[in-house]
GUNU-755036 format. One record per residue (C-alpha): z, y, x. Coordinates in steps of 0.05 Angstrom, whole numbers, plus 5000, padded with zeros to 4 digits. Each point is the difference from the previous one (the first is absolute). Layout:
! GUNU-755036
ZYX...
! end
This chain:
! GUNU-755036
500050005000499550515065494850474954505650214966505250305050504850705008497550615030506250435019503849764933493149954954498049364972491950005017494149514975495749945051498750765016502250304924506750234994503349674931502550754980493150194998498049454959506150124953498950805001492949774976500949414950506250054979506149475001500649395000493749805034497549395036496550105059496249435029496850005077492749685012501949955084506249544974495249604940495249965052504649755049503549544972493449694969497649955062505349705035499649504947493149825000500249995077505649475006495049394974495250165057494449634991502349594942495549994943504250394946500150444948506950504984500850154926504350564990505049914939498250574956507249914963502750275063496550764987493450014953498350765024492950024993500250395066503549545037495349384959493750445034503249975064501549285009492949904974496750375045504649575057496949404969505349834965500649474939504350094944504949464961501250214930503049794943497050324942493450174965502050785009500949845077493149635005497350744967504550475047497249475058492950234967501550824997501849935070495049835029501949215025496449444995501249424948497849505042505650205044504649924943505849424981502650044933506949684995506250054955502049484938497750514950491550005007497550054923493449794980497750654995501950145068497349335020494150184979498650685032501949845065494549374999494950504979501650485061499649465046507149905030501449605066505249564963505149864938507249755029500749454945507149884979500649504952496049504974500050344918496850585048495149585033497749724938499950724965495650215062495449514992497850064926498950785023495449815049496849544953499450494949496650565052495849405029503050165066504549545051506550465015502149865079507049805002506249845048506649664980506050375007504749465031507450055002502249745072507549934993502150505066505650494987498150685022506350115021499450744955502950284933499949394955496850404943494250085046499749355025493849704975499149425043505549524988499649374950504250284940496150685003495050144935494050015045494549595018498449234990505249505016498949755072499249294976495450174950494050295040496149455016498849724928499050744983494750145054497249324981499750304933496650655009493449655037498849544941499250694946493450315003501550725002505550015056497649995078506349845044500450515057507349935040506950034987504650534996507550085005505550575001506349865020503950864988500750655024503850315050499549445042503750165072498549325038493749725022502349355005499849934922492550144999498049595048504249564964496150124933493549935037501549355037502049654929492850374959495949715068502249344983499649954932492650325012498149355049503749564941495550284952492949975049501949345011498849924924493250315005500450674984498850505049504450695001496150565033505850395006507750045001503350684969507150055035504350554959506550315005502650695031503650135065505650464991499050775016504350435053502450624984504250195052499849815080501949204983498149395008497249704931495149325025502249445036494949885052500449284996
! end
């Protein structure tokens, strides 16, 4: 966060003093910097090297249109979790095809626009959604791409009401149950498999949890190949805790 910082007692973003943005706006205002955005986008993207990836940005965190453009215009993908999302995604300027749509509350409706506009993938929760999905596609005579959101059992080690990961949460499909979901899914005509996704929380402070997540998705991923059905892609969610002050948030393990 060093583009915001004190100049002889005056709290500055980047090179604007907040008084002046105050004096001219009024109070209370939120002020957002592109240099940190940018930066910590960056940084980000930069720390998969040469990985084949693609970072969706969670537009629940801040759906600004200005800050949507932004991330866009970085290359950015965007997970939603609404129909109203999808058209903010749209307005912005992003790309569909970039574009996840997850959360346990997709209606048909919504189903429906986001196959017409071409999205990278639905995060399938449930099998009653699967099967909703699929008569949608059906009835627009188009296959809808889809991933299963997987529930993989690791403790987050965060606030339990934002723990999404572990066994008893309301998220996802039951660990034991993917196979003979995913086995499922390739036998209707309107659904194309495409990966498996999982999300285990937010403010997440150790590393050593997702790699934890990702080890148990990886293998369940080679149980399900080994079944004949090929994942192009694996979508690893959760977020890493945010400092505020001069502290140490992350494990680095």
């Amino acid at each position: 966060m060093s583009v915001f910082s004190l100049r002889n007692g005056e709290l500055f973003a980047e090179d604007v003093a907040l008084s002046r943005i105050g004096a001219q706006f009024g109070t209370p205002c939120f002020v957002y910097s592109r240099a940190a955005l940018e930066q910590a986008y960056r940084g980000y993207d930069q720390a998969f090297g040469n990985r084949p990836h693609l970072i969706c940005y969670a537009m629940k965190a801040n759906s600004n249109l200005a800050i949507l453009n932004l991330f866009a215009r970085l290359g950015s993908g965007f997970d939603i979790v609404s129909g109203g999302e999808l058209a903010r995604v749209i307005a912005a300027g992003g790309d569909p095809g970039k574009t996840v749509f997850s959360g346990v509350g997709k209606t048909a409706a919504e189903m429906a626009d986001a196959i017409e506009a071409g999205i990278l993938c639905f995060n399938v929760e449930s099998a009653a959604e699967l099967d909703l999905l699929d008569a949608v596609a059906g009835a627009a005579g188009k296959v809808a791409p889809v991933s299963f959101r997987v529930n993989p059992d690791v403790d987050p080690r965060t606030h339990p009401y934002i723990s999404t990961g572990l066994k008893e949460s309301k998220f996802g499909v039951a660990w034991a149950d993917a196979p003979a979901l995913y086995r499922r899914a390739t036998a209707r005509p309107n659904i194309a498999v495409q990966g498996i996704d999982c999300h285990i929380g937010s403010q997440v402070t150790s590393l050593s949890v997702c790699v934890e997540a990702a080890e148990k998705v990886f293998a369940l991923a080679d149980r399900i190949e080994a079944d004949g059905i090929a994942l192009a892609h694996v979508d690893l969610g959760g977020g890493l805790g945010i400092r505020y002050h001069d502290e140490g948030t992350v494990d680095p393990k």
